[in-house]
mmCIF file as gemmi writes it, N, C-alpha and C atoms, coordinates in Angstrom:
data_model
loop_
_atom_site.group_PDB
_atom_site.id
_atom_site.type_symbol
_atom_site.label_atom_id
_atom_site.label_alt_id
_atom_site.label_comp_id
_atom_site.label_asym_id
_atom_site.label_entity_id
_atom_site.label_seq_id
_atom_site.pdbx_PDB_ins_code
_atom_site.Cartn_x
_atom_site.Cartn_y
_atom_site.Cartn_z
_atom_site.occupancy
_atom_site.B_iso_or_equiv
_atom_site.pdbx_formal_charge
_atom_site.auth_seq_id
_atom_site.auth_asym_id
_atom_site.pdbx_PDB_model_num
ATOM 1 N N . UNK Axp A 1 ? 14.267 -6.252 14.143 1 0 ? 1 A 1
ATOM 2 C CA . UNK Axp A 1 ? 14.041 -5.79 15.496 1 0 ? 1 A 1
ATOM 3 C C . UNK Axp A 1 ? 13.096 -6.757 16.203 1 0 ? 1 A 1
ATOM 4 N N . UNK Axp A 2 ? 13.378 -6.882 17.315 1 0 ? 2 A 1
ATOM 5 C CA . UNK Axp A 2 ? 12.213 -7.681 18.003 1 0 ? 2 A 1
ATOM 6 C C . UNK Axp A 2 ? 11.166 -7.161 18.203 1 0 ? 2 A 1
ATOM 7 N N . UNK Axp A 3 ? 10.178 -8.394 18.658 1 0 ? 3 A 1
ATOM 8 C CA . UNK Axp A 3 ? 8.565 -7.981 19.13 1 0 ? 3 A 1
ATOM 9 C C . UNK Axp A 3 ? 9.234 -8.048 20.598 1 0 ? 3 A 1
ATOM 10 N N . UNK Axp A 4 ? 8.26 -6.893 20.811 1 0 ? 4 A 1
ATOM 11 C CA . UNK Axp A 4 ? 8.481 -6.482 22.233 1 0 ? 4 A 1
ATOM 12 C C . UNK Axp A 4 ? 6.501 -6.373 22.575 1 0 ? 4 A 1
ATOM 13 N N . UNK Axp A 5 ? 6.331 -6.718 23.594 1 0 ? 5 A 1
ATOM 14 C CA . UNK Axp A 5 ? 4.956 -6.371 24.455 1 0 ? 5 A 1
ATOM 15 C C . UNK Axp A 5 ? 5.215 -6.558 25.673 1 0 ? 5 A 1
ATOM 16 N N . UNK Axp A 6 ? 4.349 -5.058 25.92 1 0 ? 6 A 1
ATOM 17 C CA . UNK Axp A 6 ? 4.787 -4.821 27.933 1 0 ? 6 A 1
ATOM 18 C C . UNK Axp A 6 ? 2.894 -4.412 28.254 1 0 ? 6 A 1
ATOM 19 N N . UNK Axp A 7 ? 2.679 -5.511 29.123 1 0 ? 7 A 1
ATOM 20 C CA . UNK Axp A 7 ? 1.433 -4.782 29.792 1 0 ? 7 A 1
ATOM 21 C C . UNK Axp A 7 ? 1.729 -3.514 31.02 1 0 ? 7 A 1
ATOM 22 N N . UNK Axp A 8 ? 0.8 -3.041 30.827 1 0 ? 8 A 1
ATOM 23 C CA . UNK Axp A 8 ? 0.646 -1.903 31.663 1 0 ? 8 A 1
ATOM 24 C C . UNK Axp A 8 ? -0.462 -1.59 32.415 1 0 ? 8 A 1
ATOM 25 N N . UNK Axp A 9 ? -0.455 -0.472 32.984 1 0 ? 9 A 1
ATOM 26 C CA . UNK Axp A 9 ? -1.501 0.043 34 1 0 ? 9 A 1
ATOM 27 C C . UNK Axp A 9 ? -0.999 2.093 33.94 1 0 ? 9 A 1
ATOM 28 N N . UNK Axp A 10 ? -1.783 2.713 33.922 1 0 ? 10 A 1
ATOM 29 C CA . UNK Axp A 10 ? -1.486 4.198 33.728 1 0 ? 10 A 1
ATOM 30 C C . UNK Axp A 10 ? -1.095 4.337 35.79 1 0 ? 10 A 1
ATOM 31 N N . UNK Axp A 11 ? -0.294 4.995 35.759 1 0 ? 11 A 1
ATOM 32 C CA . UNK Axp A 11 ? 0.248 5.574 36.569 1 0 ? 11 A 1
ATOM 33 C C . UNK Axp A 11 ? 1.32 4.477 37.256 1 0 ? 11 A 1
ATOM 34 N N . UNK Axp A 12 ? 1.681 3.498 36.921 1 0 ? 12 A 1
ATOM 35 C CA . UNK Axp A 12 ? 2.563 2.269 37.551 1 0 ? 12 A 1
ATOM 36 C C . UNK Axp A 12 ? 4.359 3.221 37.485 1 0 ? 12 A 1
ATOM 37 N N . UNK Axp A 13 ? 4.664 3.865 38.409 1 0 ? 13 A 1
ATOM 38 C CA . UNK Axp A 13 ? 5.985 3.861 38.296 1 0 ? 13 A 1
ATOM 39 C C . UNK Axp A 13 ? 6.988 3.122 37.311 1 0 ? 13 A 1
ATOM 40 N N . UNK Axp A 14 ? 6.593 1.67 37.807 1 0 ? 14 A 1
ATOM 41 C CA . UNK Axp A 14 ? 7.498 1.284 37.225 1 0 ? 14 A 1
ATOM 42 C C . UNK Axp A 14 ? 7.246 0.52 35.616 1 0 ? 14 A 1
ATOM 43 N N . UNK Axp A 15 ? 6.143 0.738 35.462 1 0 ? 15 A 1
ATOM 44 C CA . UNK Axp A 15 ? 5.511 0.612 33.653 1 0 ? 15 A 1
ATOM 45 C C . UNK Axp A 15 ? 6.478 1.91 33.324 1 0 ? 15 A 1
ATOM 46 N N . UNK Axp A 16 ? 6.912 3.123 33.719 1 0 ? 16 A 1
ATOM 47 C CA . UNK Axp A 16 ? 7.157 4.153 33.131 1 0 ? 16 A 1
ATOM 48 C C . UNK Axp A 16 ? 9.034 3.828 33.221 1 0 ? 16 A 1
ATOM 49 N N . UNK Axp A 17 ? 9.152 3.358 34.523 1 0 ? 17 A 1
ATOM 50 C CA . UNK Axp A 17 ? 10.723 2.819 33.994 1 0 ? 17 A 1
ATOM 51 C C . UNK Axp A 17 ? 11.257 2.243 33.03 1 0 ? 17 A 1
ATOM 52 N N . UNK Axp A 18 ? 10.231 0.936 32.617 1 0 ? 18 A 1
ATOM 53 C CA . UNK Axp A 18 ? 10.697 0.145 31.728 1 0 ? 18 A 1
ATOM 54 C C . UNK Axp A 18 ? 10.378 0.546 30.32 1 0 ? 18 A 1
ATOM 55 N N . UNK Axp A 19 ? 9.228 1.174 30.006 1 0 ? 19 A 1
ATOM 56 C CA . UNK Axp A 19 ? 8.96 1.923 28.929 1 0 ? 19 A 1
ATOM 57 C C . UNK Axp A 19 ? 10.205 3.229 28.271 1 0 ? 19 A 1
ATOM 58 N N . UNK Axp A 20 ? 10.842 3.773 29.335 1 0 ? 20 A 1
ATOM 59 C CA . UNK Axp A 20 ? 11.882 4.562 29.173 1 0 ? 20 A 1
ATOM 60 C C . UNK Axp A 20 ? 12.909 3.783 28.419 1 0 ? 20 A 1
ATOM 61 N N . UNK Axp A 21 ? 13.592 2.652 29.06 1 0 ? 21 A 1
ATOM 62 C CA . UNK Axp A 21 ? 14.781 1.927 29.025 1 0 ? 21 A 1
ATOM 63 C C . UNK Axp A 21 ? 14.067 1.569 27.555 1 0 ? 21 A 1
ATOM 64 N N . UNK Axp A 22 ? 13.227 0.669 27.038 1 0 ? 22 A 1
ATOM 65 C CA . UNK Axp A 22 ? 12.973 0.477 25.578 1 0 ? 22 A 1
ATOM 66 C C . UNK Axp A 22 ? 12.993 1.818 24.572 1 0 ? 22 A 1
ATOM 67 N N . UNK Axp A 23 ? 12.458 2.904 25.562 1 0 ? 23 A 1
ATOM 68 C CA . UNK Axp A 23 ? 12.583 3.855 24.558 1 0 ? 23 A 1
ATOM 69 C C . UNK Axp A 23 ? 13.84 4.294 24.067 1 0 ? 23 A 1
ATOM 70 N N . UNK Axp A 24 ? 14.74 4.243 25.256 1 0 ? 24 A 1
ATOM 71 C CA . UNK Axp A 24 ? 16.373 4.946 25.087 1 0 ? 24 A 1
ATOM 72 C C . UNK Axp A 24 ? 16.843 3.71 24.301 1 0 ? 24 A 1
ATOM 73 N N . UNK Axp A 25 ? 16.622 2.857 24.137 1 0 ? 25 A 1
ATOM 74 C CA . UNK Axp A 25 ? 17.084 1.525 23.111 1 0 ? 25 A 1
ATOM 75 C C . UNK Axp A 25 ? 16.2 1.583 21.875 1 0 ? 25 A 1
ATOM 76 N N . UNK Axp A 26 ? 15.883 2.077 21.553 1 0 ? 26 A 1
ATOM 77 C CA . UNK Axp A 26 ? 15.127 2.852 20.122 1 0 ? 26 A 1
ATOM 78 C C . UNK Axp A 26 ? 14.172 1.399 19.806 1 0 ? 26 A 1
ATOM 79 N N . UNK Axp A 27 ? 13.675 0.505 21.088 1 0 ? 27 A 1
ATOM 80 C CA . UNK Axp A 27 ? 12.692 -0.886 21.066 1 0 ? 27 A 1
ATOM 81 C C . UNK Axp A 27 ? 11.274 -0.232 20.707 1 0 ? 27 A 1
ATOM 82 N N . UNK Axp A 28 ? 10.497 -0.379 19.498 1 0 ? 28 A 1
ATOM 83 C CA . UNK Axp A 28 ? 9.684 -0.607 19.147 1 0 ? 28 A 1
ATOM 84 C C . UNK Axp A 28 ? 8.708 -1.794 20.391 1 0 ? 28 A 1
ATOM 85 N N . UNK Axp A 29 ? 7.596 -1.226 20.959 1 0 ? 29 A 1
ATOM 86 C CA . UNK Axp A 29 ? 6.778 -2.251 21.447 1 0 ? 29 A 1
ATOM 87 C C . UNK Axp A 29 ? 5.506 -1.995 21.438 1 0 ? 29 A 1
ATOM 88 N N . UNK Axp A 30 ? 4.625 -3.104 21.788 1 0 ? 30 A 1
ATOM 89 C CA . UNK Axp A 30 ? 3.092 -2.729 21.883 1 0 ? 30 A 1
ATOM 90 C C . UNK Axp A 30 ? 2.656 -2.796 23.445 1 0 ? 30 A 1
ATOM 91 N N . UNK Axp A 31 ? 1.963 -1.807 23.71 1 0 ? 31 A 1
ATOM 92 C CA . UNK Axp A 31 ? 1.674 -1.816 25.042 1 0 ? 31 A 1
ATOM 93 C C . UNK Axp A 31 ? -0.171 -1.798 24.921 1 0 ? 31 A 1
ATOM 94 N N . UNK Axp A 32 ? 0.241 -2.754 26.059 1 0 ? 32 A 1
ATOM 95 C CA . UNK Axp A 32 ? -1.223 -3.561 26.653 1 0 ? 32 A 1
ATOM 96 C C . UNK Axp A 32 ? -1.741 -2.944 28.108 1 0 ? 32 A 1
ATOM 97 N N . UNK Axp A 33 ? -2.597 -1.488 28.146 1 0 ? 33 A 1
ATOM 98 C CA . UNK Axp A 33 ? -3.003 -1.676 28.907 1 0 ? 33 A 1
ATOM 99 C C . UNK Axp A 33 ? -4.171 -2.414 29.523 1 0 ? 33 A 1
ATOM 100 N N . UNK Axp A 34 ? -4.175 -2.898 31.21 1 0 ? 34 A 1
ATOM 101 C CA . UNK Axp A 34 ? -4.98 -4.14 31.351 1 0 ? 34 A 1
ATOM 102 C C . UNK Axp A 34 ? -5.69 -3.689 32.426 1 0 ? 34 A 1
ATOM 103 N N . UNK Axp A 35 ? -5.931 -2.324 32.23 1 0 ? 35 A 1
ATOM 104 C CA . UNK Axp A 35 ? -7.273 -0.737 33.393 1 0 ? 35 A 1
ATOM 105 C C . UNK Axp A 35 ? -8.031 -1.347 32.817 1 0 ? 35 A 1
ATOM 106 N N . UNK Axp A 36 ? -8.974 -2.386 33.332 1 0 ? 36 A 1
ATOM 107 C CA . UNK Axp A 36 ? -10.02 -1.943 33.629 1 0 ? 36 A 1
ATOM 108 C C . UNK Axp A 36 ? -10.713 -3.658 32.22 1 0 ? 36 A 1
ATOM 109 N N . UNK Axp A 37 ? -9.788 -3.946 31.832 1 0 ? 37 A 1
ATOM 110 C CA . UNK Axp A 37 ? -10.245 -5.227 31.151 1 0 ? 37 A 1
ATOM 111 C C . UNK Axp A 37 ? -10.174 -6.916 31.943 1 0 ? 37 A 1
ATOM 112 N N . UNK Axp A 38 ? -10.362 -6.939 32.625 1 0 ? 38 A 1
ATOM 113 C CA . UNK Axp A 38 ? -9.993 -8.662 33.313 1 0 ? 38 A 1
ATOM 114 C C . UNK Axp A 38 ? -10.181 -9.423 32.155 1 0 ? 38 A 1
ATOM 115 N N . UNK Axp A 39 ? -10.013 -9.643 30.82 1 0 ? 39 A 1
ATOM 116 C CA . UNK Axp A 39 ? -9.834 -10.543 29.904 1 0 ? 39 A 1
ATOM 117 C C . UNK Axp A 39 ? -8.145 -9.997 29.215 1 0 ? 39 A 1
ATOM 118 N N . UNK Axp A 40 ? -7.72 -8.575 29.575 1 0 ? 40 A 1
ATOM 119 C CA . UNK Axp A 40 ? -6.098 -8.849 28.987 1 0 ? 40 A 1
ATOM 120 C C . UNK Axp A 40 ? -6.06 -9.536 30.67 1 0 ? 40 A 1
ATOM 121 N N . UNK Axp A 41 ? -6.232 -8.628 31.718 1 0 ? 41 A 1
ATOM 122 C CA . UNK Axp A 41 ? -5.549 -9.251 32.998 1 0 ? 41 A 1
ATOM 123 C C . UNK Axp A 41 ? -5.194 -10.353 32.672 1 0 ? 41 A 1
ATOM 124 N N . UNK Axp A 42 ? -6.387 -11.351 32.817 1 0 ? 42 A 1
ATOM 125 C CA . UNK Axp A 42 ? -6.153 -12.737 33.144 1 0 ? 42 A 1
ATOM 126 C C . UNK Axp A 42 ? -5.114 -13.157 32.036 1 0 ? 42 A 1
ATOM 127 N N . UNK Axp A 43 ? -5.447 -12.887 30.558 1 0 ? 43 A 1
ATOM 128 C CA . UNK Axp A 43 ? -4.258 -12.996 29.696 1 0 ? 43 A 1
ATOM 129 C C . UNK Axp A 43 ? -2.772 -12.831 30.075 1 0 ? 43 A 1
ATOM 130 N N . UNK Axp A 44 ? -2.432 -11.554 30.361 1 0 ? 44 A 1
ATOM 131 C CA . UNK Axp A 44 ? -1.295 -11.435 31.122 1 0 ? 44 A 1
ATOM 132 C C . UNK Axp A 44 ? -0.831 -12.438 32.413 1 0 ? 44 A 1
ATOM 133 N N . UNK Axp A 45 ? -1.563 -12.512 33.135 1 0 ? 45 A 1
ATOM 134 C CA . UNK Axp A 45 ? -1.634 -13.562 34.214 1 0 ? 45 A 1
ATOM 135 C C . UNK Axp A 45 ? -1.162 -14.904 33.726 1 0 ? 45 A 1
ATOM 136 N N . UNK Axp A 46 ? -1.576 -14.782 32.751 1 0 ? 46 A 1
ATOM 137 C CA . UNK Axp A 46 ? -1.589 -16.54 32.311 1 0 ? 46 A 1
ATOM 138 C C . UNK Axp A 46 ? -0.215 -16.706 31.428 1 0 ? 46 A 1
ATOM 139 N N . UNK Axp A 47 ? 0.38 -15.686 30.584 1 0 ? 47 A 1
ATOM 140 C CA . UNK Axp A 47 ? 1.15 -15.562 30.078 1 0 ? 47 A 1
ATOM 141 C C . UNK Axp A 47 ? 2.626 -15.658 30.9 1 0 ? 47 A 1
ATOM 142 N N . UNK Axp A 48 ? 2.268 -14.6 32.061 1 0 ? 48 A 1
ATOM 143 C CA . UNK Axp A 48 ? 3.634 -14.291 32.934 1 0 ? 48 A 1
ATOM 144 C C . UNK Axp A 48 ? 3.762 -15.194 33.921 1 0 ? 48 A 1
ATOM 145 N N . UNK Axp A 49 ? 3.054 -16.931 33.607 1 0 ? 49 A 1
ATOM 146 C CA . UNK Axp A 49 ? 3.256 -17.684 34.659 1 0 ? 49 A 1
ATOM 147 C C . UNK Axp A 49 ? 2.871 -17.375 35.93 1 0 ? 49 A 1
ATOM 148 N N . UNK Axp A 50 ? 1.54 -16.834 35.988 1 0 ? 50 A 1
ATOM 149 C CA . UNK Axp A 50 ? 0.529 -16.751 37.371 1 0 ? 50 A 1
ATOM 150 C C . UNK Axp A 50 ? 1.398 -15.374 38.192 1 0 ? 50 A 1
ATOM 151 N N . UNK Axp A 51 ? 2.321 -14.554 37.442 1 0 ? 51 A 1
ATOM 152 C CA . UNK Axp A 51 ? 2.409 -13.319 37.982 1 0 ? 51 A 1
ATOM 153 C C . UNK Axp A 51 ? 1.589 -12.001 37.718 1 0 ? 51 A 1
ATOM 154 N N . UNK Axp A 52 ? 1.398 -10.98 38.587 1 0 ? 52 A 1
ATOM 155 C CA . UNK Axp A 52 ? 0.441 -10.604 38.716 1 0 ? 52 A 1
ATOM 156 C C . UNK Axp A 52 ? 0.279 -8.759 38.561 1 0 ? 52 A 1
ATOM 157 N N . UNK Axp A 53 ? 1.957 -8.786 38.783 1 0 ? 53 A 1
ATOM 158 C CA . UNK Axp A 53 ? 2.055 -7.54 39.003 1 0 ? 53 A 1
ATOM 159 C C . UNK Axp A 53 ? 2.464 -6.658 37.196 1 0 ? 53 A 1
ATOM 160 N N . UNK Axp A 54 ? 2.367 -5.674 36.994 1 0 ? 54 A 1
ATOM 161 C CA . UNK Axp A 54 ? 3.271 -4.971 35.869 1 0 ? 54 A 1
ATOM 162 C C . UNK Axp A 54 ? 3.959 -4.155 36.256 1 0 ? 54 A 1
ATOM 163 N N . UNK Axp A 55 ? 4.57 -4.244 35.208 1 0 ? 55 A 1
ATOM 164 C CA . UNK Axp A 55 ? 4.773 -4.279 33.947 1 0 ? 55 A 1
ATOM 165 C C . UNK Axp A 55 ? 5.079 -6.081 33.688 1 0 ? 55 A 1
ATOM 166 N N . UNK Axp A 56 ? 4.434 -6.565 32.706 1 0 ? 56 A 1
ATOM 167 C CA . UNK Axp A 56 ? 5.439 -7.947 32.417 1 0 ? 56 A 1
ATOM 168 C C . UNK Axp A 56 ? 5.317 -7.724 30.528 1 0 ? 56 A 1
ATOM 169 N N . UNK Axp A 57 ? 6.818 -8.031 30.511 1 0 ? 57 A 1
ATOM 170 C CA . UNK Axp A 57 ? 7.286 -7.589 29.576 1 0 ? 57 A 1
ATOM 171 C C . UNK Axp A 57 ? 7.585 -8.816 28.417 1 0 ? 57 A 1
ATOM 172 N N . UNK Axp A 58 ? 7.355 -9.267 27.344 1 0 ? 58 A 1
ATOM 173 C CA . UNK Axp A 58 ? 7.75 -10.194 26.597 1 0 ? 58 A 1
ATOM 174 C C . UNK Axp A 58 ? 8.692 -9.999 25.604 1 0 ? 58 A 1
ATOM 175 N N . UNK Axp A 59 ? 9.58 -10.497 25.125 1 0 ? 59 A 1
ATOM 176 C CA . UNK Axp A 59 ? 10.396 -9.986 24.422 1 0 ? 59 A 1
ATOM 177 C C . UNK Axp A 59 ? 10.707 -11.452 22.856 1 0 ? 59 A 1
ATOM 178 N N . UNK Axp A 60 ? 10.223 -11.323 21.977 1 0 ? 60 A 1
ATOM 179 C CA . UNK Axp A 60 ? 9.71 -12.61 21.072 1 0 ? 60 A 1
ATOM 180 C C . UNK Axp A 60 ? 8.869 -13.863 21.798 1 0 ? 60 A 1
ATOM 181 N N . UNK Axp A 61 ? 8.185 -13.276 22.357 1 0 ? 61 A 1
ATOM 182 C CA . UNK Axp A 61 ? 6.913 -13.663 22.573 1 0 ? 61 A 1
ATOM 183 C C . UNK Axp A 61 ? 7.603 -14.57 23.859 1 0 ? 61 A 1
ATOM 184 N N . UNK Axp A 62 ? 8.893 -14.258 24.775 1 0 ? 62 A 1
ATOM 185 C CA . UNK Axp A 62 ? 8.773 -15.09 26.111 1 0 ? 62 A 1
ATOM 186 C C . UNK Axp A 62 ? 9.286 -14.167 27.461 1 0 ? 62 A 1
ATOM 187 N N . UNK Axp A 63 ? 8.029 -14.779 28.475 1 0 ? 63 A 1
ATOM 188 C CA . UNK Axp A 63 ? 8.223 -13.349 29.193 1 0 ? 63 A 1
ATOM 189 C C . UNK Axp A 63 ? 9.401 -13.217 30.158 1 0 ? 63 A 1
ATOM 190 N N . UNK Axp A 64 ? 9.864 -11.902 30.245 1 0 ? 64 A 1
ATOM 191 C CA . UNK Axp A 64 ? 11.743 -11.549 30.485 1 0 ? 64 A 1
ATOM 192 C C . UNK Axp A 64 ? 11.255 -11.211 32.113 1 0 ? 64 A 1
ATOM 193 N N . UNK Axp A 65 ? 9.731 -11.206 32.416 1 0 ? 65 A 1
ATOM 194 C CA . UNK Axp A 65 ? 9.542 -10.501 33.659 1 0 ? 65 A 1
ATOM 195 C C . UNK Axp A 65 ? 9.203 -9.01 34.047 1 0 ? 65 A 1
ATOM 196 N N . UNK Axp A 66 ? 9.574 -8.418 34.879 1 0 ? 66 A 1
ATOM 197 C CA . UNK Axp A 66 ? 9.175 -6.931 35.088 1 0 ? 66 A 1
ATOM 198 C C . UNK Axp A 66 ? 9.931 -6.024 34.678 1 0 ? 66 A 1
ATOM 199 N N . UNK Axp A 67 ? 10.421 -4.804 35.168 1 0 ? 67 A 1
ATOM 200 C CA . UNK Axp A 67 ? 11.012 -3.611 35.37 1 0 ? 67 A 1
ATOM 201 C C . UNK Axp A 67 ? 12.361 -3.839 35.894 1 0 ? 67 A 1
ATOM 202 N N . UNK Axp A 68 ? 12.154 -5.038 36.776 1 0 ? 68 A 1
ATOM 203 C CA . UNK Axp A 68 ? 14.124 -5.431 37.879 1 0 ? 68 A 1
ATOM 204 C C . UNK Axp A 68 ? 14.69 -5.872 37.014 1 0 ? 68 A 1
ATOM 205 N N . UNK Axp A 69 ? 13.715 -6.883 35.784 1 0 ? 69 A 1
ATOM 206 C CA . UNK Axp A 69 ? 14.296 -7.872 35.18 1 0 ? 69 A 1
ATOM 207 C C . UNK Axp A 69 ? 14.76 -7.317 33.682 1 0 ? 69 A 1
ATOM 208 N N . UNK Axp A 70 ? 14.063 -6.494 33.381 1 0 ? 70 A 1
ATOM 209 C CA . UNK Axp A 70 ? 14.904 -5.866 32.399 1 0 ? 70 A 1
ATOM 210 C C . UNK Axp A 70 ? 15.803 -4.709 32.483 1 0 ? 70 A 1
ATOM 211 N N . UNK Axp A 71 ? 16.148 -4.187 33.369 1 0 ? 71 A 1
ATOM 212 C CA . UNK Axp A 71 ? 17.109 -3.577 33.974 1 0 ? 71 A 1
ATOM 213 C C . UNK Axp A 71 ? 18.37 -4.8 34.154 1 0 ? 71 A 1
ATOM 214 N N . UNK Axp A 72 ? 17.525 -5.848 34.915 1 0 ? 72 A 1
ATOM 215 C CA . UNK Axp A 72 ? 19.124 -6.282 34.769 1 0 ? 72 A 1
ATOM 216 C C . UNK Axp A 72 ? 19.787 -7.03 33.652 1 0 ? 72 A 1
ATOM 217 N N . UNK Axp A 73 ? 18.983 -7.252 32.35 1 0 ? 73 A 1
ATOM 218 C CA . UNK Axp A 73 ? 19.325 -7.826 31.155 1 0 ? 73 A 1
ATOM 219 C C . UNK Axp A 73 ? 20.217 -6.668 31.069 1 0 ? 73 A 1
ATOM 220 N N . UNK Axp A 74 ? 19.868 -5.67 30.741 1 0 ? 74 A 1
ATOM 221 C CA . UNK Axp A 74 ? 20.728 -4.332 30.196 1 0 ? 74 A 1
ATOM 222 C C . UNK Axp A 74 ? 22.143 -4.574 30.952 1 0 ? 74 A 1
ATOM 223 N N . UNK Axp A 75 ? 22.046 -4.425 32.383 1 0 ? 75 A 1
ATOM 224 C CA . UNK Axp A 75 ? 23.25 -4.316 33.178 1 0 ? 75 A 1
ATOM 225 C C . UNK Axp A 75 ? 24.454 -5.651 33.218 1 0 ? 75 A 1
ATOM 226 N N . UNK Axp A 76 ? 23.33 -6.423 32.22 1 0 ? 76 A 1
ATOM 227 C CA . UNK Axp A 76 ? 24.585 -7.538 31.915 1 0 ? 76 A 1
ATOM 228 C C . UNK Axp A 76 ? 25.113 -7.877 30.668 1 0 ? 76 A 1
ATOM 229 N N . UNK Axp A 77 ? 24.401 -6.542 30.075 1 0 ? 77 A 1
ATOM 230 C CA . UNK Axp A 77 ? 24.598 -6.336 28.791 1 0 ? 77 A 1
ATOM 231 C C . UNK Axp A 77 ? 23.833 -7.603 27.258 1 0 ? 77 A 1
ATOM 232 N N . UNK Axp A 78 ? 22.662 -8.073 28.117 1 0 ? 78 A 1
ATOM 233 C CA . UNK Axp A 78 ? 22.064 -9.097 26.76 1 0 ? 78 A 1
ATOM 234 C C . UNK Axp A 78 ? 20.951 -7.773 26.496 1 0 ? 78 A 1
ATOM 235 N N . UNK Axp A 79 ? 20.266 -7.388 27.054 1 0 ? 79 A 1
ATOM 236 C CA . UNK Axp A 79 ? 18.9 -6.521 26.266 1 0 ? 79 A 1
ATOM 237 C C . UNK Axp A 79 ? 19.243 -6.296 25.163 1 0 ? 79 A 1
ATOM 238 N N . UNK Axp A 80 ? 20.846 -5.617 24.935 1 0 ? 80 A 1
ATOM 239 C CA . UNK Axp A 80 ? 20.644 -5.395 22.848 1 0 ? 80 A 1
ATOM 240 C C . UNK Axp A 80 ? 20.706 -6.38 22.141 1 0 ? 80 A 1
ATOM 241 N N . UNK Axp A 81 ? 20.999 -7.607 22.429 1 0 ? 81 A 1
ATOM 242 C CA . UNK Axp A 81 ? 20.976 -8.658 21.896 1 0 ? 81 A 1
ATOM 243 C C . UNK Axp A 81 ? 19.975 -9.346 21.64 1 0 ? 81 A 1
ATOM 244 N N . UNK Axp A 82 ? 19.259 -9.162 22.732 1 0 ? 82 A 1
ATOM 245 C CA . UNK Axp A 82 ? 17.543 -9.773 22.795 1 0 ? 82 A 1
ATOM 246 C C . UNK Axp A 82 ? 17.176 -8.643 21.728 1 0 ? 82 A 1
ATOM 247 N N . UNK Axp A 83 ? 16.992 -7.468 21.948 1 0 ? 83 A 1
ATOM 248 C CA . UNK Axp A 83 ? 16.344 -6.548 20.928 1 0 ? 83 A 1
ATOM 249 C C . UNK Axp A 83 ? 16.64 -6.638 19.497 1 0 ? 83 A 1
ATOM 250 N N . UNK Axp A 84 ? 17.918 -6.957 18.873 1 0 ? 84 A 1
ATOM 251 C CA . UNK Axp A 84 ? 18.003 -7.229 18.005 1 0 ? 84 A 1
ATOM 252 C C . UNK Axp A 84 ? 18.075 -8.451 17.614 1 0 ? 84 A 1
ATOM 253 N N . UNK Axp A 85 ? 18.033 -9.467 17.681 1 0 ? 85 A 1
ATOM 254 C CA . UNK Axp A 85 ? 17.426 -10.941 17.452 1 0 ? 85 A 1
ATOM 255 C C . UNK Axp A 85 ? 19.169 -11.697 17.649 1 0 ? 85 A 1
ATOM 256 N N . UNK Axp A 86 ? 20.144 -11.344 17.788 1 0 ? 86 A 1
ATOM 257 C CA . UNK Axp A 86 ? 21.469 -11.558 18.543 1 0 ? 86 A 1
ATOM 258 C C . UNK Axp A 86 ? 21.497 -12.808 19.009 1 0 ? 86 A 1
ATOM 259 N N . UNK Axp A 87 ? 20.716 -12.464 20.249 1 0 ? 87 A 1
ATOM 260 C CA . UNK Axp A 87 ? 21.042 -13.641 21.014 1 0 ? 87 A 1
ATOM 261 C C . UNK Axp A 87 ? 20.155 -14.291 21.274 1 0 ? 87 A 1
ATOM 262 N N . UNK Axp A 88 ? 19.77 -15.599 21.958 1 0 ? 88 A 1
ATOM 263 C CA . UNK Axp A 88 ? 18.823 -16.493 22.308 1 0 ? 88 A 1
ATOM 264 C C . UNK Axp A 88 ? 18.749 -16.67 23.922 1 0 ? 88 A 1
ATOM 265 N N . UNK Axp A 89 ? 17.643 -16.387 24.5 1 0 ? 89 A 1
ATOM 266 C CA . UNK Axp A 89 ? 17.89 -16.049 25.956 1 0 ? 89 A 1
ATOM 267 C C . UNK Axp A 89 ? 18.061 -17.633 26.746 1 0 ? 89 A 1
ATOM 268 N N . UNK Axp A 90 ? 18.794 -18.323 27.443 1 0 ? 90 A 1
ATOM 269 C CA . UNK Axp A 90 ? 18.963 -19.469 27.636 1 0 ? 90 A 1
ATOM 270 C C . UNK Axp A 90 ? 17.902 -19.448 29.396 1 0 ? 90 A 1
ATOM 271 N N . UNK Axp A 91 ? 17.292 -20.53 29.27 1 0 ? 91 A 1
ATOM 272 C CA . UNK Axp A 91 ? 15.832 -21.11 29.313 1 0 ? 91 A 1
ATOM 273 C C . UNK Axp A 91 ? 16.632 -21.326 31.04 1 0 ? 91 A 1
């Protein structure tokens, strides 16, 4: 199964979308919330290529982006592939 890590924030709508969609895909992940620490922030920040917002989501350690962006892996049908080590996400 893949490593999955999604930063978060408690009450983010859309942290709770994307947390769903991994859950209904039986994805194992670690969640990072980043309330109230500016050392994950900036981590995250630095990770998701100077983006700022969450959820940003990594999926073997490269980041897939937010909540739109893994919605639309699913809707094009790679997310189970990424989740199960399948496929290789092309760069």
């Amino acid at each position: 199964m893949a490593q999955v890590e999604i930063y978060t924030r408690p009450g983010c709508p859309f942290c709770v979308r994307a947390k769903a969609l991994l859950d209904r895909k039986g994805a194992a992940y670690t969640e990072i919330d980043i309330t109230g620490d500016p050392d994950l922030r900036t981590q995250m920040i630095r990770r998701a290529d100077k983006r700022r917002t969450v959820p940003q989501i990594f999926i073997h350690g490269e980041g897939i982006g937010g909540c739109d962006e893994l919605y639309a892996l699913d809707s094009r049908g790679e997310l189970d592939d990424l989740l199960t080590g399948r496929h290789e996400r092309a760069v």
